[in-house]
GULUM-91228 format. One line per 4 residues: number of its first residue (from 0); their letters; for each residue x, z, y of N, C-alpha, C. Coordinates in steps of 0.02 Angstrom, whole numbers. Each point is the difference from the previous one (the first is absolute). Layout:
// GULUM-91228
NUM) A) X,Z,Y,X,Z,Y,X,Z,Y | ...
This chain:
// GULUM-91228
0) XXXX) 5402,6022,6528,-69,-10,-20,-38,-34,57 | -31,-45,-19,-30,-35,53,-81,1,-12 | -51,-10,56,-64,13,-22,-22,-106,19 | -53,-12,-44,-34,-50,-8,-73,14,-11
4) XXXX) -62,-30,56,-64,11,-27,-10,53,-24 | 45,64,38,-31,89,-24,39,8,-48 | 46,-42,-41,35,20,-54,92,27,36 | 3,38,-74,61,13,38,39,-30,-28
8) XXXX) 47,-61,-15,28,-36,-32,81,37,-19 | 20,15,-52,67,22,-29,53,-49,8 | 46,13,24,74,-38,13,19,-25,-83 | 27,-61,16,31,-27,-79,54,88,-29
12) XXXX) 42,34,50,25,55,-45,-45,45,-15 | -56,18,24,-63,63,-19,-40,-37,-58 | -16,-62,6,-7,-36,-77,34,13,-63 | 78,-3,16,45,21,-63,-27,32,-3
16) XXXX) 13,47,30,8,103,4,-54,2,-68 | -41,-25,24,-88,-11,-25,2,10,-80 | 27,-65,-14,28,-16,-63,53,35,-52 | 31,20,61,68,50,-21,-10,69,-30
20) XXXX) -73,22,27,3,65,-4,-67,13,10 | -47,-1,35,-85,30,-13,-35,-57,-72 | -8,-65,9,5,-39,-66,47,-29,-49 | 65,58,4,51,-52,-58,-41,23,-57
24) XXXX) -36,37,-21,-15,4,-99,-56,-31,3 | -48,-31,38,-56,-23,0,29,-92,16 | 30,-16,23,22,-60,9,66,-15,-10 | 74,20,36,54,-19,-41,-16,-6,-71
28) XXXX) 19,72,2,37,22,-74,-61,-52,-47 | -67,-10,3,-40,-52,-45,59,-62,1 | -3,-15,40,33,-78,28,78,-13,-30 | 33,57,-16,44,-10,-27,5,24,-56
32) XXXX) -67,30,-49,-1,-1,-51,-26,-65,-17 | -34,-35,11,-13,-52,-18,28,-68,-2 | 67,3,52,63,-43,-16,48,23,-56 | 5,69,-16,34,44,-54,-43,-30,-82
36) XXXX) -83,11,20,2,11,-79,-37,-96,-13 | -3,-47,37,9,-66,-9,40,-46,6 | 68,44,24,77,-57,31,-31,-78,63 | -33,64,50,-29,-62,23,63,-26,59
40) XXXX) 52,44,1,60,-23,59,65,5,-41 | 22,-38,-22,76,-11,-33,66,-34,68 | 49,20,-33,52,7,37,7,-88,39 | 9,-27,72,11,-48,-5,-73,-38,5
44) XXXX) -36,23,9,-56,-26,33,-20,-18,85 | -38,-37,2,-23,-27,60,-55,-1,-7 | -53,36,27,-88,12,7,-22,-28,51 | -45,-15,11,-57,-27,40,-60,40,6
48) XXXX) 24,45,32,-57,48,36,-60,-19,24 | -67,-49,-33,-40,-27,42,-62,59,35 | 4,-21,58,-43,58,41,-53,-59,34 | -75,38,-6,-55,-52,-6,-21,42,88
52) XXXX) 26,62,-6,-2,53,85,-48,25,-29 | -30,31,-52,-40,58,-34,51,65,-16 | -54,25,16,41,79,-38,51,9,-42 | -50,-38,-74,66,4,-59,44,-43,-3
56) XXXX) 12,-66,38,51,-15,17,52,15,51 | -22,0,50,28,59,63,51,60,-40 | -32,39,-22,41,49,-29,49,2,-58 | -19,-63,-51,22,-11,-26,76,-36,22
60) XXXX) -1,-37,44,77,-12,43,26,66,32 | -18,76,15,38,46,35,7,31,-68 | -23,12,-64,28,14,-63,59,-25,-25 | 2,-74,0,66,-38,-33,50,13,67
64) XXXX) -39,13,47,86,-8,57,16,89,2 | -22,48,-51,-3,63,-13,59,21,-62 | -44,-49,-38,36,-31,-61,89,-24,7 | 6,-30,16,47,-33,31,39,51,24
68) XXXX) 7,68,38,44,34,26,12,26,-57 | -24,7,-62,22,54,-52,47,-45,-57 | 1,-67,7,59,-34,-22,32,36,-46 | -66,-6,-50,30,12,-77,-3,-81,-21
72) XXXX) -9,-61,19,14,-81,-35,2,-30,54 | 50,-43,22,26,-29,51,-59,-65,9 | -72,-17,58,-36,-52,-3,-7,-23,79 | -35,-56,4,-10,0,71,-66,-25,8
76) XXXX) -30,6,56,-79,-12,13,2,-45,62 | -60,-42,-32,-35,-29,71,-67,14,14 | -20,22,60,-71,16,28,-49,-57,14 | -36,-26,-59,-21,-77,29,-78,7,5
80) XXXX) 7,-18,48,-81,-21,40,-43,-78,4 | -49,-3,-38,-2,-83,16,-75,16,40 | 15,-31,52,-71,-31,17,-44,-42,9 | -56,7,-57,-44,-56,-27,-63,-35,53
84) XXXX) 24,26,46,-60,-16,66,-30,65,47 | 42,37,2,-38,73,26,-36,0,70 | -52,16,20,-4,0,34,46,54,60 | 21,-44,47,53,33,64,3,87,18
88) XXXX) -61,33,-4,4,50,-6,21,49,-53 | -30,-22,-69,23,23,-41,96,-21,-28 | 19,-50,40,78,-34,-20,18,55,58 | -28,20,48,61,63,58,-27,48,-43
92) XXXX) -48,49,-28,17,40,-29,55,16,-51 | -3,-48,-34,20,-11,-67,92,13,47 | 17,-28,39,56,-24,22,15,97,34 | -57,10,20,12,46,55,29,71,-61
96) XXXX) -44,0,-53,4,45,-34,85,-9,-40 | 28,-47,-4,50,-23,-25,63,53,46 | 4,-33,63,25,37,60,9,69,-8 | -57,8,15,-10,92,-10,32,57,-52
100) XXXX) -7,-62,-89,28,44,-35,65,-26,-26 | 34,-20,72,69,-34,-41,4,-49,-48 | -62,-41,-14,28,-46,-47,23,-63,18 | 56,-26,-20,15,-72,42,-18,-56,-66
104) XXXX) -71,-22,18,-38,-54,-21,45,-58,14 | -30,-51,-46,13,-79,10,-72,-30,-46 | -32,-23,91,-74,-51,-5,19,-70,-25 | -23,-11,-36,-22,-86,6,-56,-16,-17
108) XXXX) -53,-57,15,-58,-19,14,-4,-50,-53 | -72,8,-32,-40,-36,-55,-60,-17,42 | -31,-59,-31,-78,-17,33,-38,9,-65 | 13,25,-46,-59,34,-41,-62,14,12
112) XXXX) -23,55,83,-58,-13,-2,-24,-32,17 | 13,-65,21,-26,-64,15,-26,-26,-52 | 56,-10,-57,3,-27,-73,-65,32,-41 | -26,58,24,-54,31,-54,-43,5,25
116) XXXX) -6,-2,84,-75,-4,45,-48,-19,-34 | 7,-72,-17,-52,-26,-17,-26,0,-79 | 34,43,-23,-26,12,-66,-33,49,-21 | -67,2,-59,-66,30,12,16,37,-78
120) XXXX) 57,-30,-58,-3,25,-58,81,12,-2 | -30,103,-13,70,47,-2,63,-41,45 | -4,19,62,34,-14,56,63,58,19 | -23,42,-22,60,83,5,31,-12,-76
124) XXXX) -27,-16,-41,51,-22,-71,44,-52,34 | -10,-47,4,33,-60,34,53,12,52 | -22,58,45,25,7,52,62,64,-11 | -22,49,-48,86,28,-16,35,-59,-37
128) XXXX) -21,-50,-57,28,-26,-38,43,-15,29 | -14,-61,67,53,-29,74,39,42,26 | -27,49,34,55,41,-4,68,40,-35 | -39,-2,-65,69,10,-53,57,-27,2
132) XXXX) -41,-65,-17,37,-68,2,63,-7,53 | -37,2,75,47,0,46,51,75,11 | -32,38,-28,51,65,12,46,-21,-49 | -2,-12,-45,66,-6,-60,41,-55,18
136) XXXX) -30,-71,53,44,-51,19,30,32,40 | -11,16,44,39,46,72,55,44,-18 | -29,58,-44,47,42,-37,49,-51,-25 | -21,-69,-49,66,-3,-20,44,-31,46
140) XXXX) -18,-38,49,39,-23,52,32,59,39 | -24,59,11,54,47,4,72,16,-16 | -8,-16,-88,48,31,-40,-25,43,-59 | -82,28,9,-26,55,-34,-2,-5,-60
144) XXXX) -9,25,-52,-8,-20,-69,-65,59,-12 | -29,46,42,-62,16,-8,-34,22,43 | -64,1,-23,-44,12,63,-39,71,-18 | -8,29,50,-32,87,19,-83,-18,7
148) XXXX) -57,22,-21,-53,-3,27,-19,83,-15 | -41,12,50,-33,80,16,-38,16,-49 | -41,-11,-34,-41,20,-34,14,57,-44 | -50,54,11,24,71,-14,-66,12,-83
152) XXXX) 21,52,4,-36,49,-61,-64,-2,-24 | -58,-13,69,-63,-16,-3,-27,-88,-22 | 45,-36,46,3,-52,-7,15,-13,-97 | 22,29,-16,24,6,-89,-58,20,-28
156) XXXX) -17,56,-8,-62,26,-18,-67,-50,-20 | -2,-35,97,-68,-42,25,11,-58,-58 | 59,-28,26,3,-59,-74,-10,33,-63 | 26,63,-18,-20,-27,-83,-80,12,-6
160) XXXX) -32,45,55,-71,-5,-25,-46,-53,26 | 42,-54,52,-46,-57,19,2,-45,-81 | 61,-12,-27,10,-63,-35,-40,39,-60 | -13,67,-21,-48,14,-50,-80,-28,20
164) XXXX) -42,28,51,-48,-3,21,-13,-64,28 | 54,-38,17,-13,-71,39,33,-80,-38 | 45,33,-24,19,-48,-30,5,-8,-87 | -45,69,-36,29,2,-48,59,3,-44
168) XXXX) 37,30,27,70,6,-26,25,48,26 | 83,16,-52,17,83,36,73,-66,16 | -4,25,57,87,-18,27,18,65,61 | 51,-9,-3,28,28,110,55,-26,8
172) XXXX) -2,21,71,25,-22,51,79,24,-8 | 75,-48,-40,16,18,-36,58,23,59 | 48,46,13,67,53,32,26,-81,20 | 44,-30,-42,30,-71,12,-10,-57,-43
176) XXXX) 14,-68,25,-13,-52,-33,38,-55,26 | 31,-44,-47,26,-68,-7,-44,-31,54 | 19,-45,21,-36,-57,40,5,-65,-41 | -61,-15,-5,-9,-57,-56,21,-54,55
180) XXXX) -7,-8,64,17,-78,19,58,12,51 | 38,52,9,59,22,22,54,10,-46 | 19,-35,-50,61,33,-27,51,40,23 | 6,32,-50,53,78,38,0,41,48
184) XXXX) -77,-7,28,-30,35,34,-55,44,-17 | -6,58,7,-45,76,-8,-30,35,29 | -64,5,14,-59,44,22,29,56,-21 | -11,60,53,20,86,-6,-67,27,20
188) XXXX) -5,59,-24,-57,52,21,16,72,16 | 46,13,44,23,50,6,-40,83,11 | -59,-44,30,-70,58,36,-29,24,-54 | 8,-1,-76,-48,-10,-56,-13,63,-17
192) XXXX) 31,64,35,-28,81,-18,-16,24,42 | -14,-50,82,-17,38,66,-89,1,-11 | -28,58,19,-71,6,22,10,-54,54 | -74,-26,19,-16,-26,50,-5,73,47
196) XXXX) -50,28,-4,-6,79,40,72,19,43 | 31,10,-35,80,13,15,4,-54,39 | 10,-61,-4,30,-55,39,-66,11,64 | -64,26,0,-29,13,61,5,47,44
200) XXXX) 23,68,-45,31,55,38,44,-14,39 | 65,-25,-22,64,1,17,-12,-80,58 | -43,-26,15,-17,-53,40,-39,48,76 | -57,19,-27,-33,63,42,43,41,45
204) XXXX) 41,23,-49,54,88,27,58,-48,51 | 15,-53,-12,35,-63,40,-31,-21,87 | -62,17,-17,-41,-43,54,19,-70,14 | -13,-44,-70,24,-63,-29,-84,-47,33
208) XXXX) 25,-54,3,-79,-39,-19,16,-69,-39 | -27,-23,-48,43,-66,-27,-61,-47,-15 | -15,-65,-15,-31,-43,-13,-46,24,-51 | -37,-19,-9,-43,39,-75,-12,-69,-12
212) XXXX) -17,-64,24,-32,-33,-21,-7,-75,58 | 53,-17,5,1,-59,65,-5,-70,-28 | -56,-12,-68,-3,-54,-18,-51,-51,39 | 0,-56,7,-16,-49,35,-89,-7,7
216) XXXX) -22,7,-70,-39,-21,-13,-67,86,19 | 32,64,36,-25,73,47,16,-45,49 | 63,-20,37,-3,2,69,27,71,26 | -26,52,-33,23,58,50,28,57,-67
220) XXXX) 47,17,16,18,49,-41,-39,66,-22 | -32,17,47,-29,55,4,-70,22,-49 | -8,-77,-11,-76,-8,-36,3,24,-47 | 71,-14,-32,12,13,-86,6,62,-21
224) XXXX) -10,15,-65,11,70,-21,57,24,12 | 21,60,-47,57,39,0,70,-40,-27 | -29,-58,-62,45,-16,-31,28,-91,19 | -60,-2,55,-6,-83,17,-51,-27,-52
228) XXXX) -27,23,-38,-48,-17,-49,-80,15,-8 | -28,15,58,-53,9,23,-56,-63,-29 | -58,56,-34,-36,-56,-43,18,-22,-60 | 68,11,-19,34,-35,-65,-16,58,-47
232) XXXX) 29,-49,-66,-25,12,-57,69,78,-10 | 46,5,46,56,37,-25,-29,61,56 | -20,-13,4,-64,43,51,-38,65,-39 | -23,-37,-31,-66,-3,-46,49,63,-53
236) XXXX) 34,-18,-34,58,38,-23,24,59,25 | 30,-28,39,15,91,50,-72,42,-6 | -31,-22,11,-60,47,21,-21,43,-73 | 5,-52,-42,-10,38,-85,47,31,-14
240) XXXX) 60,2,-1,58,53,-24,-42,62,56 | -15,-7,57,5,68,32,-63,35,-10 | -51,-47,-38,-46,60,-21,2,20,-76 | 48,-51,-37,22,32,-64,39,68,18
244) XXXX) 35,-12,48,68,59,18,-38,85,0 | -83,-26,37,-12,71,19,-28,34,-73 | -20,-48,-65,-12,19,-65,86,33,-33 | 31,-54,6,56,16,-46,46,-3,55
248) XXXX) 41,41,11,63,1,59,52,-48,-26 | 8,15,-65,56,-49,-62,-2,-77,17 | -53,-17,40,-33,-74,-21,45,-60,23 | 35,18,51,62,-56,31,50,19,-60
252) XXXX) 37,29,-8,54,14,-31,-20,-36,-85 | -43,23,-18,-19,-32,-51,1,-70,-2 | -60,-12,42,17,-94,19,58,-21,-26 | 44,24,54,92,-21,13,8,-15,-78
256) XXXX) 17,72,-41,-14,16,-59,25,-61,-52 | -74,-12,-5,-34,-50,-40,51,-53,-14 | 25,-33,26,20,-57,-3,67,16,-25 | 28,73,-5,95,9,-17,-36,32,-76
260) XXXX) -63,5,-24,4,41,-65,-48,-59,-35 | -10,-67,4,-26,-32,-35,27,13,-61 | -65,-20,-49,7,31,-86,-26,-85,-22 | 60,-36,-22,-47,-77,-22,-5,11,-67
264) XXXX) -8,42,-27,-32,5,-84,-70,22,18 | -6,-17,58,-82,46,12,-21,-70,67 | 9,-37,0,0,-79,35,-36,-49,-41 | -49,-20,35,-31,-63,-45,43,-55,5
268) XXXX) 21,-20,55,45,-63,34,41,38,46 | 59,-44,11,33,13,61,39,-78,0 | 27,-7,58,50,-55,21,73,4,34 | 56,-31,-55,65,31,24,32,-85,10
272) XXXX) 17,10,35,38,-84,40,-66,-56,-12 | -20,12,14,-64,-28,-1,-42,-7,-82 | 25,18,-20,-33,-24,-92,-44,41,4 | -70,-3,-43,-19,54,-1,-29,21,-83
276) XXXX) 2,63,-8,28,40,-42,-80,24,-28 | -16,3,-69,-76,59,-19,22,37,-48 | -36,47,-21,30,39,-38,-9,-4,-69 | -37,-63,-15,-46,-10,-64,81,-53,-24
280) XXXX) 41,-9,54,73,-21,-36,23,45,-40 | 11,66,8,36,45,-23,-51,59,-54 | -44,-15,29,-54,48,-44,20,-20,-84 | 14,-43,-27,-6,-22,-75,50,33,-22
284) XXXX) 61,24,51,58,37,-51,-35,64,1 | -46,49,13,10,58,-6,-11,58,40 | 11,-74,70,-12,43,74,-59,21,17 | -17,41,41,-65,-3,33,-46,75,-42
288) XXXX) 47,22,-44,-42,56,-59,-27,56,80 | -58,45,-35,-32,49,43,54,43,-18 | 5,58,46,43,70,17,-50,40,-46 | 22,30,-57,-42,82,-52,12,31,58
């Protein structure tokens, strides 16, 4: 155990341990239910672990290399790091924290935030888009045929109640997905039943510190919120589930919910491969009668 800035920093094996045993039902065991009940790791795979040096990615690489000792489907991983312009301090953390918990990263460098500096309309849309982009080229120049991103449980939730309230529409943030301009290549969501809370505990009880937010356009990491989203509209969100939460405790879980018990006989419209669908199609046979 080593101490940093008053912290006491945990050895990459007191990390396992971590995982192994004070958070395996709060984080494993999620993490590998959620490769179990979406087939997000089949036999013969090659992943692309992308780690942005945040929390839920951070941990999300000591999960799959967790994963991996229990070799129930034979796969292999890469730990990929791109960096889009970081500033130098935040590229040795990011690096330093790598070190510490055993992960053996592979950096390569994007000028992305150069590419979006100067832009004044949705510049962070733009700016994961590039990054996608280049994580799935890299990955496939690996060998990978899919790519890992962190995004956990809350992050699920926040989307389906931003795209109601903000965008008008019910979608989420879907476990896995095709890559429309990668053929035979696949987005994974392995984090998709972890609390954020949990991923802060088990960061905390670590004496961890990770990037929250080292985008170009702060300058300083520190400025940003909890989630790197300080000021944002996904912001704005978090903050409403948690004063719904103190009305109804149900209120996350429900969210989640929603979207696995859709009822489209009770749908004005919906859209499936892009067509889109009303119900005044189907209403003339019969459909649509009230419940006695």
């Amino acid at each position: 155990m080593e101490e940093k800035d008053g912290r006491k920093e945990h050895t990459a094996k007191e990390i396992e341990k971590s995982i192994q045993k004070k958070f395996h039902k709060q984080l494993f065991s999620k993490f590998a239910k959620a490769v179990r009940d979406y087939r997000l790791v089949q036999e013969g795979d090659k992943i692309a672990v992308c780690i942005s040096g945040g929390k839920d990615s951070m941990l999300m690489a000591k999960l799959f290399q967790e994963l991996k000792k229990h070799r129930k489907v034979s796969f292999e991983l890469e730990f990929l790091v791109m960096d889009p312009g970081y500033l130098e301090r935040n590229r040795m953390l990011l690096e330093h924290n790598a070190r510490q918990m055993g992960i053996p990263v592979a950096v390569f460098a994007s000028d992305i935030f150069d590419a979006v500096y100067g832009i004044e309309k949705s510049p962070c849309y733009l700016c994961a888009r590039m990054r996608r982009g280049h994580l799935y080229n890299q990955a496939r120049e690996l060998g990978c045929n899919k790519i890992a991103l962190g995004h956990h449980y809350d992050d699920v939730i926040e989307t389906i109640l931003m795209g109601m309230l903000y965008g008008g529409q019910v979608q989420t943030m879907m476990p896995k997905l095709h890559s429309t301009n990668f053929k035979g290549m696949e987005l994974i969501r392995p984090m998709y039943y972890i609390r954020e809370e949990d991923i802060i505990h088990w960061r905390d009880y670590n004496g961890l510190s990770f990037l929250q937010c080292a985008c170009r356009f702060t300058e300083d990491y520190t400025r940003c919120g909890e989630d790197g989203q300080s000021g944002s509209k996904r912001l704005e969100i978090k903050h409403l589930i948690a004063e719904m939460k103190k009305i109804n405790p149900f209120v996350e879980g429900n969210i989640f919910k929603s979207v696995e018990n859709v009822n489209l006989s009770t749908i004005i419209a919906y859209k499936e491969h892009g067509v889109k669908h009303h119900f005044l199609e189907w209403y003339g046979d019969g459909a649509g009668k009230e419940a006695d």
